[in-house]
BADREN-281954 format. One line per field, with one value per residue (C-alpha): residue number from 0; residue in three letters; chain; y negated, x, z. Coordinates in nm, 4 decimals. Each point is the difference from the previous one (the first is absolute). Example, Ala and Ser with C-alpha at 12.3 -4.5 7.8 and 13.67 -1.06 7.14 Angstrom:
<robas>
k	(0,1) $
r	(ALA,SER) $
c	(A,A) $
north	(0.4500,-0.3440) $
east	(1.2300,0.1370) $
up	(0.7800,-0.0660) $
</robas>
This chain:
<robas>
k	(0,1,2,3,4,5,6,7,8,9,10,11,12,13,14,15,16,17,18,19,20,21,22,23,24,25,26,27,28,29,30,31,32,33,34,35,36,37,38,39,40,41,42,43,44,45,46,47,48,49,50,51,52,53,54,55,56,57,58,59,60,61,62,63,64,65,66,67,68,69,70,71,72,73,74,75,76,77,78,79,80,81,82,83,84,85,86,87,88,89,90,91,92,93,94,95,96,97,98,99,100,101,102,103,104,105,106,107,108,109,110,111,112,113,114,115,116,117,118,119,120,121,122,123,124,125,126,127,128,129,130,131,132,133,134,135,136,137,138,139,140,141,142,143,144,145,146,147,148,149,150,151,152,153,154,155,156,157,158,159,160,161,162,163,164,165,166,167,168,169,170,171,172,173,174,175,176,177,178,179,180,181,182,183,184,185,186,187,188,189,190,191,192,193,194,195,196,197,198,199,200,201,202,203,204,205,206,207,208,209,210,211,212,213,214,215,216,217,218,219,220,221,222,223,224,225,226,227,228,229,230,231,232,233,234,235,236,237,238,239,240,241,242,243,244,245,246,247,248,249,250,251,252,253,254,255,256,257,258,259,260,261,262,263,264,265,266,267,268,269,270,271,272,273,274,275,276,277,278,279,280,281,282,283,284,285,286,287,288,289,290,291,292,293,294,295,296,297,298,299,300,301,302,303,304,305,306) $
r	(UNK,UNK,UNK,UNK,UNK,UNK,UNK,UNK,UNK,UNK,UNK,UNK,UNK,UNK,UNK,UNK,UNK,UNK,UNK,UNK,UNK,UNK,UNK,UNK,UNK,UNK,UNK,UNK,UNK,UNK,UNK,UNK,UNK,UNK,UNK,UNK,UNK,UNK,UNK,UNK,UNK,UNK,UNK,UNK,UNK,UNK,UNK,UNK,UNK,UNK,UNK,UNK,UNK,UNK,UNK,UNK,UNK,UNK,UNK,UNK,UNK,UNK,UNK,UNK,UNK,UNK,UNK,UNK,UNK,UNK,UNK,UNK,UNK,UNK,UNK,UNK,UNK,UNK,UNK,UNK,UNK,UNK,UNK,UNK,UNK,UNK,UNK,UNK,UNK,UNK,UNK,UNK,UNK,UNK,UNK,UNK,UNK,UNK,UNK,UNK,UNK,UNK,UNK,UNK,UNK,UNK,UNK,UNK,UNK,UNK,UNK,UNK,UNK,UNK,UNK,UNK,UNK,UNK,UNK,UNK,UNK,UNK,UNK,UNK,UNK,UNK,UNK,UNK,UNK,UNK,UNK,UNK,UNK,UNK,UNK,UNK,UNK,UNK,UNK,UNK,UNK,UNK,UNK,UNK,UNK,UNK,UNK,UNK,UNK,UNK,UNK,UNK,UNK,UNK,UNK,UNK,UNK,UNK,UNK,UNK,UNK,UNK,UNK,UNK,UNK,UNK,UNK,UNK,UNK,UNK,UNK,UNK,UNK,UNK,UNK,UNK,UNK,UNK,UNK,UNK,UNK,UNK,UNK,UNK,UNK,UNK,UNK,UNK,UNK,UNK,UNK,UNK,UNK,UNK,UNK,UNK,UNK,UNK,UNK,UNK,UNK,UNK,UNK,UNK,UNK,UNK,UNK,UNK,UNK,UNK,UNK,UNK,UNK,UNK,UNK,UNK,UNK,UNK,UNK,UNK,UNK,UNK,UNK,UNK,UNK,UNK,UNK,UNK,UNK,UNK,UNK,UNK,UNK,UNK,UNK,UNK,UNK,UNK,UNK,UNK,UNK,UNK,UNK,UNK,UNK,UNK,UNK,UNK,UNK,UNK,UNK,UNK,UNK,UNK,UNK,UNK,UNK,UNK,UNK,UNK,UNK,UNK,UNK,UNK,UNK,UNK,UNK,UNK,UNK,UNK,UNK,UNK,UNK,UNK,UNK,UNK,UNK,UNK,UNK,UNK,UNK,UNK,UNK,UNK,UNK,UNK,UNK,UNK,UNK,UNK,UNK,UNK,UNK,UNK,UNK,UNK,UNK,UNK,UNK,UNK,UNK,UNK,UNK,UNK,UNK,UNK,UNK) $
c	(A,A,A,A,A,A,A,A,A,A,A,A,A,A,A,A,A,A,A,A,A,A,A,A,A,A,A,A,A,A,A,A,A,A,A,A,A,A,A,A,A,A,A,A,A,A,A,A,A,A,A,A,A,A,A,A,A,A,A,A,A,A,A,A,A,A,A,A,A,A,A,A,A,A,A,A,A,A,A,A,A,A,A,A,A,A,A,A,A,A,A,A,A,A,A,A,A,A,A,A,A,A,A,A,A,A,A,A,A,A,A,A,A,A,A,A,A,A,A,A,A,A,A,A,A,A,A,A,A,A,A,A,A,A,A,A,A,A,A,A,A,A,A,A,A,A,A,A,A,A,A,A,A,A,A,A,A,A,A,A,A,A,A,A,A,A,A,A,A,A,A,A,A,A,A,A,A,A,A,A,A,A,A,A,A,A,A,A,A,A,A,A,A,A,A,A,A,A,A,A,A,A,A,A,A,A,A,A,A,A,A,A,A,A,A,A,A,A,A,A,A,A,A,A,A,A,A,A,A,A,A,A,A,A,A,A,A,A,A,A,A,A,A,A,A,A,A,A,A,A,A,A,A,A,A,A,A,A,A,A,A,A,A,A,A,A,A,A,A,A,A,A,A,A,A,A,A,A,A,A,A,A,A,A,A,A,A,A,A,A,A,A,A,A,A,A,A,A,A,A,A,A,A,A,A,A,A) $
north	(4.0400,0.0549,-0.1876,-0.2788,-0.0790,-0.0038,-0.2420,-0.2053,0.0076,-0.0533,-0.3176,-0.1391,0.0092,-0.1430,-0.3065,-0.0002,-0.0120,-0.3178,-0.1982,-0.3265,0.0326,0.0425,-0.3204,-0.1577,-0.0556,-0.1066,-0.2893,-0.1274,0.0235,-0.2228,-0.2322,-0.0749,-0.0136,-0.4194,-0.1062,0.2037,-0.2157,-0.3204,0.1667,0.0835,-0.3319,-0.1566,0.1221,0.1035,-0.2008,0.2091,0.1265,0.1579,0.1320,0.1664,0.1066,0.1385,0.1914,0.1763,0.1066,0.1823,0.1633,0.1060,0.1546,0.1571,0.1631,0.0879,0.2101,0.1462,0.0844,0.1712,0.1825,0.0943,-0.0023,0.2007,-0.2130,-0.2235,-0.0068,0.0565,-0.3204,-0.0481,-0.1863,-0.1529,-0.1388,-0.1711,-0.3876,-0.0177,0.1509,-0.2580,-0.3033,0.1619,-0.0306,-0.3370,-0.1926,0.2409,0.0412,-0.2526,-0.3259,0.1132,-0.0519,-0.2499,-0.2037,0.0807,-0.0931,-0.3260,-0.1042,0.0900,-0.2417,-0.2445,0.1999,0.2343,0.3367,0.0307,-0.2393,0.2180,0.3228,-0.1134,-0.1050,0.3542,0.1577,-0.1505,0.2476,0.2665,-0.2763,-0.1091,0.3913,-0.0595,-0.2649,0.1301,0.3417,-0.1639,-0.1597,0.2689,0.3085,-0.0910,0.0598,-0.1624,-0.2579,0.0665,-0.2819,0.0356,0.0422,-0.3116,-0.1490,0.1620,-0.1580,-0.3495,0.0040,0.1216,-0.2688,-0.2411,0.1166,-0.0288,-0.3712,-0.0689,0.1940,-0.2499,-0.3124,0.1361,-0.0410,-0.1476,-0.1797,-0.3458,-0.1667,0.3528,-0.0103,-0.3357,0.0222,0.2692,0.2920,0.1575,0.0608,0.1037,0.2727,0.1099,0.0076,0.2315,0.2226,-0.0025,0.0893,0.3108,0.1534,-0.0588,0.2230,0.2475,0.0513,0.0285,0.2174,0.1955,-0.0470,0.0850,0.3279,0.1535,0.1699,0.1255,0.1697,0.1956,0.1474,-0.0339,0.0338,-0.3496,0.0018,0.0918,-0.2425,-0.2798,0.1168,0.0108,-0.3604,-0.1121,0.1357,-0.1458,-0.3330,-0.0496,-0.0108,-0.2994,-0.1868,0.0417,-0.3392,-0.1842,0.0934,-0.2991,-0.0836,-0.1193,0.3534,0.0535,-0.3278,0.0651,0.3941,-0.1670,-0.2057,0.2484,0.1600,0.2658,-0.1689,-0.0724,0.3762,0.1278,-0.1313,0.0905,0.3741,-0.0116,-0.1497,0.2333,0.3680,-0.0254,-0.2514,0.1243,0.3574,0.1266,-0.1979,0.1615,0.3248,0.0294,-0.1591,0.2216,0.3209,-0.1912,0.0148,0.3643,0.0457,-0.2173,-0.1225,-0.4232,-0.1905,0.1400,-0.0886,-0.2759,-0.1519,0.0201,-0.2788,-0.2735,0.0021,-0.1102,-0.4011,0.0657,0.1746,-0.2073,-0.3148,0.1013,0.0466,-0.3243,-0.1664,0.1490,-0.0054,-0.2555,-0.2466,-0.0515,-0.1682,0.1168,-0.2566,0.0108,-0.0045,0.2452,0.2225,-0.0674,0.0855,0.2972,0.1351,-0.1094,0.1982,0.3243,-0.0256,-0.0228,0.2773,0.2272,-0.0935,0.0613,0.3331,0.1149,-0.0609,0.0949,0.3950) $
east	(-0.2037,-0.2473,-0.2525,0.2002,0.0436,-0.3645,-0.0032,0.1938,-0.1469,-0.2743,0.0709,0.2193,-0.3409,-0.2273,0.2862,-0.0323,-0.3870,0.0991,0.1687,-0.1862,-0.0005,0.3280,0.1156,-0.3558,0.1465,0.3668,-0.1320,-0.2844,0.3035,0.2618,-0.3280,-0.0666,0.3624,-0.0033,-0.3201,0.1639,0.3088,-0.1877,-0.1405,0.3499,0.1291,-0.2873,0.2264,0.3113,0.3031,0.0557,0.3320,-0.1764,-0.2323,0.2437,0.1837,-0.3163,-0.1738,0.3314,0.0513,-0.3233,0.0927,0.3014,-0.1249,-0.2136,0.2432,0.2606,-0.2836,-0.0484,0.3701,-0.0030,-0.2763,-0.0382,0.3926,-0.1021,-0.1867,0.2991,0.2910,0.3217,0.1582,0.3716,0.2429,0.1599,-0.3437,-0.1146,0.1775,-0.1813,-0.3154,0.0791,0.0222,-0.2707,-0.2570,0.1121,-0.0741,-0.2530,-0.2061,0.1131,0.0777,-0.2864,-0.2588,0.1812,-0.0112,-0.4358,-0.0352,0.1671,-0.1842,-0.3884,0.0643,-0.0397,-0.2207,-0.2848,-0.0314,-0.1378,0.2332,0.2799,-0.1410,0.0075,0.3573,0.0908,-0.1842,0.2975,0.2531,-0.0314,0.0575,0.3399,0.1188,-0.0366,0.1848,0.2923,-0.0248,0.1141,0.2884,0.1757,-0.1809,0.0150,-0.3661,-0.1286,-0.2884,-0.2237,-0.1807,-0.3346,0.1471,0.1454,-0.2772,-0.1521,0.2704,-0.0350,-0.3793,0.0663,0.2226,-0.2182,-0.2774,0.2318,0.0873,-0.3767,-0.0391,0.2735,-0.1676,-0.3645,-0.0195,-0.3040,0.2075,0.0729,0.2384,0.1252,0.1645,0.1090,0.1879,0.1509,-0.0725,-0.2336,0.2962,0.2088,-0.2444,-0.0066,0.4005,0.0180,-0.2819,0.1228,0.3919,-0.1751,-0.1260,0.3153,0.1750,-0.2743,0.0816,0.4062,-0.1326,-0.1525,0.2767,0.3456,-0.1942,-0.0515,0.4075,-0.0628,-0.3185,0.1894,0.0755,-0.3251,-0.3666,-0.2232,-0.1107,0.3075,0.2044,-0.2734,0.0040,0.3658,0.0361,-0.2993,0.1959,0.3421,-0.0926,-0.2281,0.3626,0.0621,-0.2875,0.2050,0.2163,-0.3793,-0.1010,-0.0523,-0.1386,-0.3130,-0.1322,-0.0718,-0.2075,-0.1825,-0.0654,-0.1707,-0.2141,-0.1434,-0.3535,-0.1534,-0.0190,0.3318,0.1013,-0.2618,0.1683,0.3365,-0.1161,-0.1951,0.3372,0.2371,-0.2396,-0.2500,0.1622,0.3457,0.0643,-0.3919,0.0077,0.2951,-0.0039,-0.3492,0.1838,0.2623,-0.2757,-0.2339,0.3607,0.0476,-0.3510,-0.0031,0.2967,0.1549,-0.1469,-0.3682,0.0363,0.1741,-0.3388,-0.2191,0.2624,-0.1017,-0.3756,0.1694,0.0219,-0.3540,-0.1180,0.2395,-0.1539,-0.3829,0.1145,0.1661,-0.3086,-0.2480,0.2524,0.2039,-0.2520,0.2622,-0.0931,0.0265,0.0591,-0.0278,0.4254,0.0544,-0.2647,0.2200,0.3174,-0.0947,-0.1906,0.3640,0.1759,-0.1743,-0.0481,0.4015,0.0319,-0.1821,0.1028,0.3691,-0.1041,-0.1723,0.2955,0.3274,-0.1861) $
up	(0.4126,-0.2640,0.2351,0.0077,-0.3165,-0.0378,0.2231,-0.1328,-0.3386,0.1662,0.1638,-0.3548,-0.1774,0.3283,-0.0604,-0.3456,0.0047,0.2625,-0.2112,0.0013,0.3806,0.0137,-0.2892,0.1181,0.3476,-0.0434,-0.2236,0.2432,0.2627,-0.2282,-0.1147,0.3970,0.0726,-0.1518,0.2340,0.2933,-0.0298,0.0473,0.2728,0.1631,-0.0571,0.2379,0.2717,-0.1552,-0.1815,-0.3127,0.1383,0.3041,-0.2172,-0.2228,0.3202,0.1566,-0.2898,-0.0770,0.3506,0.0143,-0.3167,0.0865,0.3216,-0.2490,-0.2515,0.2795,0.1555,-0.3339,-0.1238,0.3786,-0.0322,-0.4049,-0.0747,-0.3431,-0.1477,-0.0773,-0.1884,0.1413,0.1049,-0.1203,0.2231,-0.2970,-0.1103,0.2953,-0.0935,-0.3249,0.2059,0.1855,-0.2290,-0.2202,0.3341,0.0711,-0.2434,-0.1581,0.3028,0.2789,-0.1831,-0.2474,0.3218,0.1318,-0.3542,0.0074,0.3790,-0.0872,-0.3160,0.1221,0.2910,-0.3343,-0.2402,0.0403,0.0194,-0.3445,-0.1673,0.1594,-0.1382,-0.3350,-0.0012,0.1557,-0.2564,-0.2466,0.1511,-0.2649,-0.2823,0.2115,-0.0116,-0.3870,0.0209,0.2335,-0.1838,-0.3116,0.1098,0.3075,-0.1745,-0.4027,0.0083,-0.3192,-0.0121,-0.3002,-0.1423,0.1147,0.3987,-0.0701,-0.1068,0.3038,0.2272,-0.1371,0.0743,0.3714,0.0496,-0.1303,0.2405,0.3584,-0.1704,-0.0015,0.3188,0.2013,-0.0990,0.0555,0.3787,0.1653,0.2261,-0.1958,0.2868,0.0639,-0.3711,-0.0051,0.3404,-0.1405,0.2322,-0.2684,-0.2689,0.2758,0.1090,-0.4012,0.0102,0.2681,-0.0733,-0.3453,0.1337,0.2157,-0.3600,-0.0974,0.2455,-0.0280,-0.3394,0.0922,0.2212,-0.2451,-0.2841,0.3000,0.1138,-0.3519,0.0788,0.3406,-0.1114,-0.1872,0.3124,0.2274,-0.0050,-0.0386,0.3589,0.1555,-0.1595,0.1173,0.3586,0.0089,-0.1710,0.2735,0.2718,-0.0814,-0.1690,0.3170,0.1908,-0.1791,0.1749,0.3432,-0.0300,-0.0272,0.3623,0.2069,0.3087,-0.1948,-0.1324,0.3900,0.0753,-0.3406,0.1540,0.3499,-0.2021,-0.2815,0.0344,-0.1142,-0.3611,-0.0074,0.1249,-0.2651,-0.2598,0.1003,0.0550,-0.3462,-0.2071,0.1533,0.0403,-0.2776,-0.2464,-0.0060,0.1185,-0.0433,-0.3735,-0.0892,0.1205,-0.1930,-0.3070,-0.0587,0.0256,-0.2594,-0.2495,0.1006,-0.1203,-0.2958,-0.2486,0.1160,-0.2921,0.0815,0.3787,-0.0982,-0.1823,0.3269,0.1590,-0.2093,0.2220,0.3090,-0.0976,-0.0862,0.3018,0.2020,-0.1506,0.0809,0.3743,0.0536,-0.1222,0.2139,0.3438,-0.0752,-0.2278,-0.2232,-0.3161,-0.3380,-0.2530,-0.3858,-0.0165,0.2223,-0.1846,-0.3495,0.2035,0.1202,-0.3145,-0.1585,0.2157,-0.0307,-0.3663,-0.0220,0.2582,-0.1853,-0.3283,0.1266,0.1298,-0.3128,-0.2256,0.2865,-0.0360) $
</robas>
C-alpha cells in the first residue's frame, strides 16, 4: 500500500516536471489540425470527413469507456438529450461548419477566426450566464472583431472573393467558433456534475450520432479512391488531434489552473500559420498580418481583464 502511493507520487511529479510536453503537444496537434483538413478535403467532401474522423474517434473512446470505466464520470440517463444536443452542435456541426469554410479559406486564415471562440463565450456568457463585460474586455472584443473583419476580406484569392465563395468560407468557419463557444457556454451546468474529459467524450460520442442521417452512397466512392495521404490525415484528425489533444489537455489543467493553460492556446494560429506556408505555400499578406495581430491582441486583452 505504502509502495503504491510512492508510486504514484512518484509519477504526479515525473508529469508535473512534463508539463510543456504534455501542453507542448496538444497545441502542435490543434495547430496541424487546419493544414490536415485541406489535406482531407483532397479526397474527402467535408461531410465524409466529419463522418470519418469521428468514427475513428469513437472507436477510440468506446474502447476506452470499456476498458478504463473509472476514469469517467458516471453517465446519467436523464442527461444524455442535452449530451446529446450539447455534442451536436458543439462538436459535429462545429467540424462540419470548419470542413465547409477551408474548402474557401486557408488553413491559417481559418485558425485565426477559431482563435475568436473564447471572445464569443464572453459574449454568450453575458447574456445566458449574467457574466459582466468590463470595459477593457470590451474594448478587447471590439478589436477581435475588427481583426476577423480584416481577416474575411484579406484573401489572396481576388476572383475567389468577388464570386463570393471566399466570404462564404469566413461565414461558416466563423458559425463553427460560434458553436464552439455554445459549446463551451451550454456545458458549464452539466459540469457541475462531470469531469472535463468525460463530459467531452460523452458529447463526442452522442453528437457523433447526429452525423448518421448524412451517410450517402458517396462517403464509399470517396473511401475507394483515398491514399495513404488522404488516410493519414483522417487517422491524424481523429487519434492525435482530437482524442490524443484532448486527453493530454485536460492532464495539462489537472496540473496547472484554466487561465494559465488557457494562454499557451493563442500559439496555435501562429504555429498553424508557419506550417501552411511552408506545405501549403500559402501567402501571407500585410492584412492578414494586421488581422491576426488584431485578433490576438483582443484575445488576450479580454483574458487579462475576464480574471
Amino acid at each position: 500500500m505504502i509502495s503504491q502511493r510512492i508510486s504514484e507520487k512518484d509519477r504526479w511529479k515525473y508529469t508535473k516536471k512534463n508539463f510543456y510536453l504534455i501542453i507542448g503537444l496538444p497545441i502542435i496537434f490543434w495547430a496541424l489540425a487546419f493544414p490536415f483538413i485541406r489535406i482531407g478535403l483532397r479526397y474527402l467532401s467535408p461531410v465524409n470527413l466529419t463522418i470519418l474522423r469521428f468514427l475513428v474517434v469513437c472507436i477510440v473512446f468506446i474502447f476506452t469507456l470499456l476498458f478504463m470505466p473509472k476514469k469517467f464520470s458516471k453517465l446519467h440517463i436523464s442527461d444524455i438529450p442535452s449530451i446529446f444536443l450539447l455534442g451536436f452542435f458543439g462538436v459535429t456541426v462545429y467540424h462540419l461548419g470548419l470542413n465547409y469554410g477551408e474548402q474557401y479559406v486557408s488553413a491559417s486564415t481559418a485558425s485565426l477566426i477559431i482563435a475568436f471562440i473564447p471572445i464569443l463565450v464572453v459574449i454568450l456568457a453575458a447574456f445566458f450566464l449574467d457574466e459582466k463585460i468590463k470595459q477593457n474586455m470590451f474594448f478587447g472584443i471590439i478589436l477581435s472583431l475588427l481583426g476577423v473583419v480584416i481577416l474575411s476580406i484579406s484573401g489572396s484569392d481576388t476572383r475567389a472573393f468577388f464570386e463570393g465563395t471566399y466570404a462564404v468560407g469566413v461565414l461558416t468557419t466563423f458559425i463553427a467558433a460560434l458553436m464552439g463557444a455554445i459549446y463551451t457556454v451550454a456545458g458549464k451546468k452539466l459540469l457541475k456534475r462531470y469531469s472535463p474529459l468525460s463530459l467531452t467524450v460523452y458529447a463526442m460520442l452522442f453528437g457523433s450520432l447526429g452525423l448518421i442521417p448524412f451517410f450517402t452512397p458517396s462517403l464509399l466512392t470517396e473511401i475507394k479512391s483515398m491514399t495513404v495521404e488522404g488516410w493519414t490525415a483522417v487517422i491524424f484528425l481523429g487519434v492525435f488531434s482530437t482524442v490524443i489533444g484532448y486527453v493530454l489537455w485536460y492532464v495539462a489543467l489537472e496540473i496547472k489552473n484554466a487561465s494559465e493553460v488557457s494562454m499557451y492556446l493563442y500559439s496555435i494560429p501562429i504555429l498553424s500559420t508557419i506550417i501552411s506556408c511552408l506545405f501549403f505555400g500559402e501567402k501571407i499578406t500585410v492584412l492578414f498580418i494586421l488581422g491576426g495581430f488584431l485578433v490576438i491582441s483582443g484575445l488576450i486583452m479580454v483574458d487579462k481583464y475576464s480574471r
